[in-house]
ZAMARGU-4260 file (C-alpha; in steps of 0.2 Angstrom, whole numbers, plus 5000, padded with zeros to 4 digits):
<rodrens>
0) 5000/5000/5000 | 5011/5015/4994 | 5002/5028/5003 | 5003/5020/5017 | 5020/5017/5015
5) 5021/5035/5010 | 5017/5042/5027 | 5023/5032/5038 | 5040/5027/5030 | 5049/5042/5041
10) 5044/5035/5057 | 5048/5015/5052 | 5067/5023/5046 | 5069/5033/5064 | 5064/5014/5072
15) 5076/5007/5064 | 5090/5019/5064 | 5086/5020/5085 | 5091/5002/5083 | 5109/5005/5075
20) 5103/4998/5057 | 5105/5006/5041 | 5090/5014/5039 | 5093/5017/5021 | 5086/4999/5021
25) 5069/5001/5024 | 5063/5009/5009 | 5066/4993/4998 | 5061/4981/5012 | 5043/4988/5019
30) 5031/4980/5007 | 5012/4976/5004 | 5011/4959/5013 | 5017/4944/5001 | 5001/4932/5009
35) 4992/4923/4996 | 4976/4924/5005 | 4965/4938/5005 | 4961/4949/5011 | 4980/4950/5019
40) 4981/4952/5039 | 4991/4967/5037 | 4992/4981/5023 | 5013/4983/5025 | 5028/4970/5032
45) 5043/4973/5035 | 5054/4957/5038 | 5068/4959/5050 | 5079/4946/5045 | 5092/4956/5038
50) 5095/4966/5053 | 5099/4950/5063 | 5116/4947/5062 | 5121/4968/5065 | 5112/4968/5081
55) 5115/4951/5087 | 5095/4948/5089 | 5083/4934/5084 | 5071/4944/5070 | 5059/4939/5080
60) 5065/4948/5097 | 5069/4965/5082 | 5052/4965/5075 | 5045/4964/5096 | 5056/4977/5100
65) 5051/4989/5084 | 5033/4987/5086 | 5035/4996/5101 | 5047/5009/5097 | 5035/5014/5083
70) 5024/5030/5090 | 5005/5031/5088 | 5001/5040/5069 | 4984/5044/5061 | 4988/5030/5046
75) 4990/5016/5058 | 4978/5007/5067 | 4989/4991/5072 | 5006/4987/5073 | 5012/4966/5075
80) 5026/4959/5076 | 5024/4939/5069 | 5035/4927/5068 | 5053/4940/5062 | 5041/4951/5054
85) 5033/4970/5061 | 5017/4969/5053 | 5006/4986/5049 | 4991/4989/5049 | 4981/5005/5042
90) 4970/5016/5051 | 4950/5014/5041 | 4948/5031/5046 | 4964/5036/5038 | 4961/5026/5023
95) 4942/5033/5020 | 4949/5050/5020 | 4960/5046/5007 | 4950/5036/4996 | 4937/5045/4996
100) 4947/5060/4992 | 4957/5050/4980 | 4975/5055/4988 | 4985/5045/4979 | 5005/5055/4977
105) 5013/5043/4968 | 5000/5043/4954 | 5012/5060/4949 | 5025/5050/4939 | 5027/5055/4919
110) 5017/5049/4908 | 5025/5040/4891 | 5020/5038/4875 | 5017/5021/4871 | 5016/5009/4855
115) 5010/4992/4858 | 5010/4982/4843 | 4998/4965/4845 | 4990/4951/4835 | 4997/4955/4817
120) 4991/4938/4813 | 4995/4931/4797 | 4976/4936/4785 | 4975/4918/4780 | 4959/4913/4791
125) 4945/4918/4803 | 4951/4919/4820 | 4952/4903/4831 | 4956/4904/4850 | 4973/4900/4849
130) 4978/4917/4839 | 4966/4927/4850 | 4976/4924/4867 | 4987/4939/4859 | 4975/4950/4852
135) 4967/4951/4870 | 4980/4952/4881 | 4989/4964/4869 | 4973/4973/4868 | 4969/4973/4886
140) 4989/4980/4890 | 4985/4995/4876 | 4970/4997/4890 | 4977/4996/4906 | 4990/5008/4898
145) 4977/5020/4897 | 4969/5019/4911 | 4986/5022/4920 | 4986/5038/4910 | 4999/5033/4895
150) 4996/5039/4877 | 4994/5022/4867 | 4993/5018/4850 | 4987/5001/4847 | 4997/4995/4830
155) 4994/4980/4819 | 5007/4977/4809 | 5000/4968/4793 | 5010/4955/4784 | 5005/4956/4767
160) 5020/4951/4760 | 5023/4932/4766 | 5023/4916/4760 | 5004/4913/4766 | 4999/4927/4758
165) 5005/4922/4744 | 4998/4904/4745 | 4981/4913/4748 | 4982/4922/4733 | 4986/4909/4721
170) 4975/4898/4728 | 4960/4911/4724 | 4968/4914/4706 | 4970/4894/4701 | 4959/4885/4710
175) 4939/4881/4708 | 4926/4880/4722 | 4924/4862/4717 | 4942/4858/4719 | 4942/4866/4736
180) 4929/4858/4740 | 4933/4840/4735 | 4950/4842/4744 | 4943/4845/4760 | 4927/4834/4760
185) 4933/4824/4775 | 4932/4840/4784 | 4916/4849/4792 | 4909/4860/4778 | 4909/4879/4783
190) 4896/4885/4797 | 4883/4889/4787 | 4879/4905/4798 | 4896/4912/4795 | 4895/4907/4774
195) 4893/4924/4768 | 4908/4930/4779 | 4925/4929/4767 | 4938/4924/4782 | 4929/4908/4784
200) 4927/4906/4765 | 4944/4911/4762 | 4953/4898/4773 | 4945/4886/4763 | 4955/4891/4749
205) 4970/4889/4761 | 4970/4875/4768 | 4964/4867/4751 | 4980/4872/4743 | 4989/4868/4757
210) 4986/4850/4753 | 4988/4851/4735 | 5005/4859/4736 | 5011/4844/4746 | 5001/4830/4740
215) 4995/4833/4723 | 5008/4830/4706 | 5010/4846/4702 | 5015/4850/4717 | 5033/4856/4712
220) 5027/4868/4699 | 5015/4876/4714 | 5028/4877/4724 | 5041/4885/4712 | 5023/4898/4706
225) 5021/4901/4724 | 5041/4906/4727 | 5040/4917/4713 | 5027/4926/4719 | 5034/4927/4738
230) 5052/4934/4729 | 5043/4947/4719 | 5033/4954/4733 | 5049/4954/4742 | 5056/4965/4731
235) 5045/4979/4730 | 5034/4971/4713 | 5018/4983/4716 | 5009/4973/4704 | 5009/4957/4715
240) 5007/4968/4731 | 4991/4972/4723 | 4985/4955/4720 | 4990/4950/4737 | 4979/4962/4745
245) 4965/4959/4736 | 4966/4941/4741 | 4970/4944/4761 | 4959/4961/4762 | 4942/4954/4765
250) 4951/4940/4776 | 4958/4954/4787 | 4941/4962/4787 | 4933/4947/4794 | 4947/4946/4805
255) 4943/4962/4811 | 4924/4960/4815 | 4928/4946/4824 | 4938/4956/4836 | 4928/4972/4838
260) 4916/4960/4844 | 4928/4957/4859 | 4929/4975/4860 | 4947/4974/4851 | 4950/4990/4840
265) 4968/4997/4833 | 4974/5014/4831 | 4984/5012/4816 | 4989/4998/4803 | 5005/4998/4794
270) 5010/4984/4781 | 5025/4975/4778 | 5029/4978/4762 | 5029/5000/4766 | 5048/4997/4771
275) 5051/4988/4756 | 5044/5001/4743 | 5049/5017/4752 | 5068/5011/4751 | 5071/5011/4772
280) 5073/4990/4768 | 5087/4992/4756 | 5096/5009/4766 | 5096/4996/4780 | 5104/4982/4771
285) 5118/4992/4765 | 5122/4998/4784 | 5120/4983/4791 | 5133/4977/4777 | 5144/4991/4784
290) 5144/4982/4803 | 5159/4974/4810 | 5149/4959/4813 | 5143/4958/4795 | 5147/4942/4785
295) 5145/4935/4770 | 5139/4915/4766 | 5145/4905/4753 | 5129/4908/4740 | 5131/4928/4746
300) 5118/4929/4756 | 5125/4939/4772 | 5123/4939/4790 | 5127/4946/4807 | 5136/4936/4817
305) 5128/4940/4835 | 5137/4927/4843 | 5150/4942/4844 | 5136/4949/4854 | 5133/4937/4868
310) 5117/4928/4856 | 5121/4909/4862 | 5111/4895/4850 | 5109/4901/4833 | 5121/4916/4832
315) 5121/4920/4812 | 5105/4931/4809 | 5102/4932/4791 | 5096/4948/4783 | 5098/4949/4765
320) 5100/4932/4753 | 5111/4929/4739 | 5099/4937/4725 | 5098/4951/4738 | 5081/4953/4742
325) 5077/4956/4760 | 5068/4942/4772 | 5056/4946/4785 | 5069/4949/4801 | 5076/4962/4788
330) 5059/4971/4786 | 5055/4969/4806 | 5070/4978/4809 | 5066/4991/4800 | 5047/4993/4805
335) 5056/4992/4821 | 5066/5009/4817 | 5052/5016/4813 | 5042/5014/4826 | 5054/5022/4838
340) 5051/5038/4829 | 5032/5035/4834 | 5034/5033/4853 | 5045/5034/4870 | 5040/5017/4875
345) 5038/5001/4862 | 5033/4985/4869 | 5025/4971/4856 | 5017/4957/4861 | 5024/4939/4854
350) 5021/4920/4858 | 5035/4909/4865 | 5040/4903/4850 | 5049/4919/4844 | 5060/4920/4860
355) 5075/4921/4849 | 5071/4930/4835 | 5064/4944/4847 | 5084/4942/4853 | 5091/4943/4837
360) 5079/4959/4831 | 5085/4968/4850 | 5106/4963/4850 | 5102/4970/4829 | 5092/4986/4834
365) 5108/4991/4846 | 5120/4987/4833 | 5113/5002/4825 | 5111/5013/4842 | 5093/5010/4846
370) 5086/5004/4860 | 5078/4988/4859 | 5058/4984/4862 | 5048/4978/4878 | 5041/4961/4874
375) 5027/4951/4883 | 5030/4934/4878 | 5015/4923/4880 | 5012/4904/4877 | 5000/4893/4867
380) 4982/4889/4870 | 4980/4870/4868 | 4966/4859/4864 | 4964/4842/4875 | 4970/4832/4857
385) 4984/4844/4855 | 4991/4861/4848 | 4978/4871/4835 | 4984/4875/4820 | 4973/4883/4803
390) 4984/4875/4792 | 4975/4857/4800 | 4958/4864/4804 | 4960/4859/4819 | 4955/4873/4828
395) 4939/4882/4838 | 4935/4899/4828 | 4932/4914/4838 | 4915/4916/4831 | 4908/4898/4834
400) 4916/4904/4854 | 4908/4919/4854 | 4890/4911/4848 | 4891/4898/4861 | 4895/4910/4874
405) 4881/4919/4871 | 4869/4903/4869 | 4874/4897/4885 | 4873/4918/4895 | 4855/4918/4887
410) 4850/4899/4896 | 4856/4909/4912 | 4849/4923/4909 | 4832/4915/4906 | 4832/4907/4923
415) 4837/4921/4930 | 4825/4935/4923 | 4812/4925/4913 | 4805/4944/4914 | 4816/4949/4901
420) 4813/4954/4883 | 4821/4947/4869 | 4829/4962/4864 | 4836/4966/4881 | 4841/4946/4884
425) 4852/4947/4868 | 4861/4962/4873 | 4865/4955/4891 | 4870/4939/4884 | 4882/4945/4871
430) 4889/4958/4885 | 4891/4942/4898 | 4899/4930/4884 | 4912/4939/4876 | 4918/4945/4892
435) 4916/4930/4900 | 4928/4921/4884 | 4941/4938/4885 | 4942/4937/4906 | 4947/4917/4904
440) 4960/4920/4893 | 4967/4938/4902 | 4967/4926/4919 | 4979/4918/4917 | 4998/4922/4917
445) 5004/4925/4899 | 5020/4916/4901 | 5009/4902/4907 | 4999/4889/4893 | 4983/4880/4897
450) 4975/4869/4888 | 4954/4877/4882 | 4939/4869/4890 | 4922/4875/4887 | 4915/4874/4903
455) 4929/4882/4907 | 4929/4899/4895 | 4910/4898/4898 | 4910/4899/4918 | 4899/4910/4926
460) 4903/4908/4942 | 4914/4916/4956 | 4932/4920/4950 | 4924/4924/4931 | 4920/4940/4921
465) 4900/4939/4926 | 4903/4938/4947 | 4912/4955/4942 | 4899/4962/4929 | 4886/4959/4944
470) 4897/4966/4959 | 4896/4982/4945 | 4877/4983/4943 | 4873/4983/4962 | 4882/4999/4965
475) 4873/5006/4949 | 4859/4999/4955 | 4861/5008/4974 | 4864/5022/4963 | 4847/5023/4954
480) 4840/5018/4973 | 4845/5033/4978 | 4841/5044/4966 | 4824/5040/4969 | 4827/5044/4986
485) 4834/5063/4984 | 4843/5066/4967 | 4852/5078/4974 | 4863/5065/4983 | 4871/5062/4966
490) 4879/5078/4964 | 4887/5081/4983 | 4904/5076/4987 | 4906/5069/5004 | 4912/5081/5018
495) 4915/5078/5035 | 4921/5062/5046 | 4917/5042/5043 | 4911/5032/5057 | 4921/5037/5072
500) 4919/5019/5079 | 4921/5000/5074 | 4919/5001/5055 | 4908/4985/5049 | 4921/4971/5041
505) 4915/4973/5023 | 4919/4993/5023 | 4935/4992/5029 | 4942/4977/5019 | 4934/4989/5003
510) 4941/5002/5008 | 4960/4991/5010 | 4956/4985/4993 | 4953/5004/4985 | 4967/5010/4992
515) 4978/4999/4984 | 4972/4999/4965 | 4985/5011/4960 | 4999/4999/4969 | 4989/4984/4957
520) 4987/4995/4941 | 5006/5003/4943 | 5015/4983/4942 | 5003/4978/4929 | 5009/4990/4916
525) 5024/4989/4925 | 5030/4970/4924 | 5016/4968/4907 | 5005/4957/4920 | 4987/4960/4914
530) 4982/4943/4925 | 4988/4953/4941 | 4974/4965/4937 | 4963/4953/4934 | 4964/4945/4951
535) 4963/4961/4960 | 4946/4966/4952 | 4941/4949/4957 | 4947/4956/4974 | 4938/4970/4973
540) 4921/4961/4969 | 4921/4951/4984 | 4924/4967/4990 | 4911/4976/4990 | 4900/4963/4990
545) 4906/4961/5009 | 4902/4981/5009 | 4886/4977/5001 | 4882/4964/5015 | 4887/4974/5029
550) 4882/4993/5025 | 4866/4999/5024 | 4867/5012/5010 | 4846/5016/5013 | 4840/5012/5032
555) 4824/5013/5032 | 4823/5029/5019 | 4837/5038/5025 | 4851/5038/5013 | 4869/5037/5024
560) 4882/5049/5015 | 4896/5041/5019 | 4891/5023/5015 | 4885/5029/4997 | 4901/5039/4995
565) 4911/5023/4997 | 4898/5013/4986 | 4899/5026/4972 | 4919/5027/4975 | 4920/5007/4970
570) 4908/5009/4957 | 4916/5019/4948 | 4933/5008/4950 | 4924/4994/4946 | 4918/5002/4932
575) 4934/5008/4925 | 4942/4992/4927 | 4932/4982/4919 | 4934/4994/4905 | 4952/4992/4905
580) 4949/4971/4905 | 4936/4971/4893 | 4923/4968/4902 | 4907/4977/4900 | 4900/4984/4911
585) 4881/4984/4911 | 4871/4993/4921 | 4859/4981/4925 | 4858/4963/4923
</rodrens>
C-alpha cells in the first residue's frame, strides 16, 4: 500500500536507525504483505531478518522490539510483530479520508507515449482461440495503459507480403470451388451461419491448397509459382502487392469484425511491404553490410554474426539472401526503426515461439544505436487432442466461441430473469459471453499455457467476468436507489468524518482493497501482467460485496452519505476496470 507506505516510512526509518541499522534499508524492504490469501492480515511488512546478524538479535525479538518503538500515527491502526516480521496495519479512518478524496501522490509519475504492437496475425483465416490469446492480452495492455494515463497507440502490423499470403492468393487465382471443396470433403463444411463472411470462405482456399501443394503431382510447379510470387513481393513488385491484398483484404476484414466483437479495435495499421517500397529496407541492408559483425555465406547471402554479441544457440542472423532481396527479420527491423520515431515506449506482444528472434531483432536494433523493444511473451492455447493450427483445421473459431458463449449467458439469463425481453436478453447475453471468453484467457499468466475447456471459458461463476459484471450493477443499482430517494445526493461530494467507531468488516476490507488499486494498476503496466489485474478486480468484487452485505446504504429511507460515497467510490473503479479488461460493464443485469 504505497500511501501507506508514504506516510509512515519516516517513522519506520527513525525505528530502525534508533536500533543501530542502516535505515537506508527500509525503503526497499517495507512491502504490501506477500500472503496469498486475502484479504491479507496486514496492509505493509517489513521482515527483520536482515538486521539479525548487525544487532546480534533473533528477527523475531527485532520485530518485538520495533513494534514498540513505533509512535501512535493517524495512518496506523495496528502494529504486530509475527514470527521475524513488524506487521502494519492502516488506520480505516485514515484510509476513508483518502479514498474518498482520491489522495494517491505517487500517481504524479510522467506519463509515456506508448506503441503496443499486437495480434498482426497472418490474414489467411477467421480467428480461432489459439491466435486470439494475443489479440486480447495485447489489447487489454493497450487498456490498462490507458487507464494508467499513457498515450497508446494500438498497432497492427500487417503482413501482406509472406509466404501465406502468397499461398492465399494463388490459391484464389487457380483454383475452383469444386476443387476446394473436394479436397477437404473429409472436413466439416463451413458453418453455414458464418457462409457469407469471406475469412471463413477464404481459409478454405488455404487449407485446400495447402494439401495440393504437398500431396498433389504438380505440386513442384505450385511450389516454384508460389516462390516466385513470395520473391517478387519481396522486392518491392507493386503489381503482386496488389493482387495480394486483394486476396488477404476481406480476410483481414473478417478478422477484424471478429475482434471488435471482443471489443478489440487498433489505432493504426502499417504493412509490411511499406519498408520495402519506400527504400528504408534496402538503406538498412547496405548499413548493416557496413557492421563489424557483418558476414557473408558462401551463396552471398549475408549475415550478422551476433554470437559476437553474447546471442548463444543460433548466432548467424540472416538479413539479406544471395539474390539480395530482404527476408522478414530484415523488414522487422526496419518497422522496428520506425516505430521508435512514433513513441517513447515500444513494447510488442509475441508468443513463445519467437523468443529468439525477438533476441536477434534487439542485439540487431543496438547494433545500429537504438534501443531495443519491451516484449510480453505469452504461450500457446491448447486443445485436449493437442496444439491448434489453421493449416490442419484443427481449431475452435472465435465466432463459433463467441455464439456459444452467448447461447449458454441467454439459458442463464432466462432462469434468472424469465421477465426479460428478447431484445434486452440478447444484449445482456452477448455483454456476459464475450467477456466471460476475454476474462478466461486475460486470467491467466501470459507466460503460462493452458489447455481450452468449454466449461471452462463459459463459467459463470465466482472468479469469472460475470461475478464481476454483477458486483458492478449493484452499485449502479444503489445508485438509481438513491436517486429515487433525493437526486440531489448524486451531485454532493462527501464532507466531513466516517464512522468514528468499529467500522463493519466489509467497509473496511473495501476500503483496503481501493486503496491499493493504484499499487495493482502501477506493476501491471509495469511487469506487462494483465492477470495481476485481473485478480485484483476479482478482489475488489468480493469486496464490495462484503460492503454490500454489511452497510446499509438506505435504512429505512434515509440515505447514509458516507456509506453511498464509498459505494459510488467502487463503482466507479469497478467500472473503470472492467473497461480496462474488457469487460462490459452493464448497468443492470
Amino acid at each position: 500500500m504505497q500511501l501507506l507506505k508514504s506516510d509512515i516510512l519516516p517513522l519506520i526509518e527513525k525505528a530502525v536507525e534508533a536500533l543501530g541499522v542502516d535505515s537506508g534499508l527500509v525503503e526497499r524492504m517495507l512491502q504490501a504483505s506477500t500472503e496469498h490469501t486475502w484479504p491479507p492480515a496486514c496492509d505493509l511488512s517489513l521482515p527483520c531478518f536482515q538486521f539479525a546478524k548487525t544487532l546480534n538479535m533473533a528477527p523475531a525479538a527485532i520485530a518485538e522490539r520495533l513494534s514498540k518503538e513505533i509512535p501512535e500515527h493517524e495512518a496506523i491502526h495496528e502494529i504486530t510483530a509475527v514470527n521475524g516480521f513488524l506487521n502494519i496495519t492502516a488506520s480505516s479512518s485514515w484510509l476513508a479520508d483518502h479514498v474518498l478524496n482520491q489522495r494517491t501522490p505517487h500517481r504524479s509519475d510522467e506519463r509515456r507515449e506508448v506503441l503496443i504492437e499486437h495480434t498482426s496475425a497472418n490474414p489467411n483465416g477467421p480467428f480461432h482461440v489459439g491466435r486470439a490469446r494475443n489479440a486480447i492480452l495485447g489489447d487489454t495492455l493497450v487498456r490498462l495503459h490507458r487507464l494508467w494515463g499513457d498515450e497508446v497507440t494500438a498497432e497492427y502490423y500487417v503482413d501482406d507480403m509472406g509466404k501465406q499470403v502468397a499461398v492465399l492468393a494463388w490459391a484464389l487465382e487457380n483454383m475452383s470451388e469444386e476443387e476446394v471443396e473436394s479436397l477437404l470433403k473429409d472436413r466439416d463444411p463451413i458453418n453455414p451461419q458464418w457462409a457469407q463472411k469471406a475469412d471463413h470462405q477464404r481459409v478454405r482456399w488455404y487449407q485446400a491448397a495447402q494439401l495440393r501443394r504437398k500431396e498433389s503431382p504438380d505440386a513442384t510447379a505450385i511450389e516454384a509459382a508460389i516462390g516466385t510470387l513470395v520473391h517478387a513481393s519481396e522486392n518491392g513488385d507493386q503489381g503482386v502487392l496488389d493482387s495480394f491484398e486483394r486476396a488477404y483484404k476481406p480476410v483481414l476484414d473478417g478478422m477484424l469484425e471478429t475482434l471488435g466483437r471482443l471489443g478489440i479495435h487498433y489505432d493504426r495499421f502499417t504493412k509490411e511491404s511499406v519498408f520495402v517500397t519506400n527504400g528504408d529496407v534496402a538503406e538498412l541492408m547496405n548499413e548493416l553490410g557496413q557492421l563489424e559483425i557483418n558476414g557473408v555465406a558462401d551463396n552471398g547471402a549475408q549475415y550478422l554474426d551476433l554470437g559476437q554479441r553474447g546471442l548463444k544457440g543460433k548466432t548467424e542472423f540472416f538479413y539479406r539472401r544471395g539474390d539480395g532481396s530482404s527476408l522478414y527479420a530484415t523488414r522487422d527491423i526496419a518497422y522496428h526503426r520506425w516505430k521508435w520515431t512514433q513513441c517513447n515506449e515500444l513494447i510488442n506482444v509475441l508468443g513463445e515461439d519467437h523468443r529468439l528472434q525477438a533476441k536477434q531483432v534487439g542485439l540487431t536494433l543496438e547494433e545500429l544505436g537504438e534501443r531495443r523493444p519491451e516484449v510480453m511473451f505469452y504461450s500457446f492455447i491448447k486443445l485436449p487432442e493437442g496444439k491448434m493450427s489453421t493449416r490442419r483445421g484443427n481449431v475452435v473459431f472465435m465466432d463459433d466461441l463467441l455464439e456459444e458463449a452467448k447461447a449458454h449467458a441467454t439459458d442463464v439469463l432466462k432462469e434468472r430473469r424469465p421477465d426479460l425481453d428478447d431484445e434486452t436478453m440478447a444484449h445482456i447475453a452477448e455483454a456476459v459471453g464475450t467477456s466471460a471468453v476475454r476474462f478466461n484467457i486475460i486470467s491467466v499468466s501470459p507466460e503460462k499455457g493452458f489447455t481450452f475447456r468449454w466449461e471452462d471459458a463459459l463459467s459463470f461463476e465466482a472468479g469469472s467476468a460475470p461475478f464481476i459484471m454483477y458486483s458492478h450493477t449493484r452499485a449502479c443499482s444503489i445508485r438509481r436507489k438513491v436517486r429515487d430517494v433525493d437526486p440531489s445526493y448524486l451531485d454532493q461530494t462527501f464532507q466531513g468524518e466516517g464512522p468514528t467507531d468499529e467500522m463493519p468488516y466489509g467497509l473496511v476490507q473495501l476500503l483496503r482493497t481501493l486503496a491499493v488499486h493504484d499499487d495493482q494498476l502501477s506493476r501491471v503496466v509495469r511487469e506487462h501482467r494483465p492477470n495481476l489485474f485481473a485478480n485484483y478486480m476479482l478482489q475488489l468484487s468480493m469486496a464490495y460485496n462484503m460492503f454490500y452485505r454489511d452497510c446499509y446504504v438506505i435504512d429505512h429511507g434515509e440515505v447514509n452519505p458516507f456509506f453511498f460515497a464509498v459505494s459510488e467510490r467502487a463503482r466507479t473503479a469497478l467500472r473503470a476496470g472492467m473497461d480496462a479488461l474488457g469487460i462490459v460493464a452493464l448497468e443492470s443485469m
